[in-house]
C-alpha positions in Angstrom: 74.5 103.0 95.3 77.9 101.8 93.2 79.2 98.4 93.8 82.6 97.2 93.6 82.9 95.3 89.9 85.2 92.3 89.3 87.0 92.6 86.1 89.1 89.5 86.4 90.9 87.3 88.6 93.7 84.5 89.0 96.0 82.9 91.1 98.3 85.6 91.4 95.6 88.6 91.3 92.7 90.4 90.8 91.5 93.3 89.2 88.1 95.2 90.0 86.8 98.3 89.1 85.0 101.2 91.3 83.5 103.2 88.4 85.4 106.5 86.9 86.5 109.3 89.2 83.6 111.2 88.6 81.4 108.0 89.7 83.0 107.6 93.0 80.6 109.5 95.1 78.1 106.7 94.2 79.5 104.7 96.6 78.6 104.5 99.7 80.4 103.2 102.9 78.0 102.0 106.4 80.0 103.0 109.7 78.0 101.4 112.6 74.8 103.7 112.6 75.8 106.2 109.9 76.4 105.8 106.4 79.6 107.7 104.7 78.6 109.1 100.4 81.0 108.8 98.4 83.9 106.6 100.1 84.5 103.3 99.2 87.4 100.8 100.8 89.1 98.6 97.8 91.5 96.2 99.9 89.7 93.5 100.7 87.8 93.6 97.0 91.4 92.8 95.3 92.5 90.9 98.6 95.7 93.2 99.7 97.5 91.3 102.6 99.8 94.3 103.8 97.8 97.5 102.8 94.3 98.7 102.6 92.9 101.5 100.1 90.1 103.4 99.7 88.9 106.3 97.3 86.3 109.2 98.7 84.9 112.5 97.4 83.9 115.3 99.5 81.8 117.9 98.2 82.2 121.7 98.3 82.1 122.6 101.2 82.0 118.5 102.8 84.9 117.4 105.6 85.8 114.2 106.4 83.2 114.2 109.9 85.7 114.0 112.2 89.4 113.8 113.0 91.1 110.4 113.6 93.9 108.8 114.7 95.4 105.0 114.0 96.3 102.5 116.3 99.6 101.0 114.0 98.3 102.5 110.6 100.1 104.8 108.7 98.6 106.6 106.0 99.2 108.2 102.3 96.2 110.6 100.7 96.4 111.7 97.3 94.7 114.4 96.3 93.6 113.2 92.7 91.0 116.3 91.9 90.1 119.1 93.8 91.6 121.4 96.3 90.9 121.7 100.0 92.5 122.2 103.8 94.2 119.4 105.3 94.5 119.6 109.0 97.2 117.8 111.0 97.5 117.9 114.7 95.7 121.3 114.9 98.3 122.5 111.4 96.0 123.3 108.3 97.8 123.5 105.0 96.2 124.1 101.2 96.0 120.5 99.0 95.5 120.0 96.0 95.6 117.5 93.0 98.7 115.9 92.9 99.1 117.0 97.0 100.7 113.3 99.0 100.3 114.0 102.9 101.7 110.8 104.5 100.2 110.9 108.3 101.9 108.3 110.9 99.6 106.5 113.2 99.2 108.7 116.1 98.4 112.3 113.5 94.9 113.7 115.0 93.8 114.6 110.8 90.7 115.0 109.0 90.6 116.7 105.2 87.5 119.0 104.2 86.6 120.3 101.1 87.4 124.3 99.9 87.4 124.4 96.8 84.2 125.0 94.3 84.3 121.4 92.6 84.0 118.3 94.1 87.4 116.8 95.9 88.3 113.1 95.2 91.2 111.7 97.1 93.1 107.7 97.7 93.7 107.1 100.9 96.4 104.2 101.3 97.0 102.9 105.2 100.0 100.0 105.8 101.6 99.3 109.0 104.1 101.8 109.7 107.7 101.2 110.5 107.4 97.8 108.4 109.2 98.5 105.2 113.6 98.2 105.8 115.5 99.0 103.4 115.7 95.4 101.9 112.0 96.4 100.7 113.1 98.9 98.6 111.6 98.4 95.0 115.3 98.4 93.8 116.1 95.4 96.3 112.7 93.9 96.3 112.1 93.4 92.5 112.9 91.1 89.8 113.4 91.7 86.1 112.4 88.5 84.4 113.9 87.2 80.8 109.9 86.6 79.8 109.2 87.9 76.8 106.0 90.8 77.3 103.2 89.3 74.6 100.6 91.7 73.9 
């Protein structure tokens, strides 16, 4: 089983490391009684305080186990490699990489492997109707004077 590394940390962050792509089905994820391969959750590793993430590979022919819903989570996947059906609410549509399916809180959704390879996707679950329009990157960011020193 893969662990979650620590590369470095400070006041103001931290940076970890799950392996390569390739090594993210090491991993392994305990749900109560069962134990998920190749899913790992990152949030709480690089302490997030208004998001979670987590990476997971299905293999060919693999599905997520089951369809699920959120009670105030919305979520982003991003299909990183692979290809596979996406199910929504009864809908199934084709992903692959590069694929972004935002799902709101109340979406019935599970993903399953189609394709021949294995299928590695980022799931990324916030709060949803949090941001306004004040937390645009455009409003919320600041271009500092600081000279970058490589």
């Amino acid at each position: 089983m893969r662990s979650i590394e620590t590369i470095k940390s400070g006041r103001n962050y931290k940076a970890v490391s799950i392996g390569s792509i390739d090594q993210i089905i090491e991993h392994e994820l305990p749900m109560g009684p069962n134990v998920i391969k190749g899913k790992v959750f990152v949030g709480q590793a690089v302490g997030t305080t208004g998001s979670e993430l987590s990476f997971q590979t299905l293999v060919p022919g693999q599905d997520s186990g089951f369809l699920h819903t959120h009670k105030t989570h919305e979520e982003l996947y991003i299909i990183l490699r692979g290809e596979g059906t996406y199910q929504v609410d009864g809908e199934q549509f084709a992903v692959s990489e590069g694929t972004i399916v935002r799902v709101s809180p109340d979406g019935h959704r599970a993903l399953k492997n189609t394709g021949s390879e294995n299928l590695t996707m980022l799931c990324i679950q916030y709060k949803a109707n949090n941001f306004t329009e004040a937390d645009s990157p455009m409003m919320d960011g600041n271009i500092l004077p600081d000279a970058l020193n490589w």
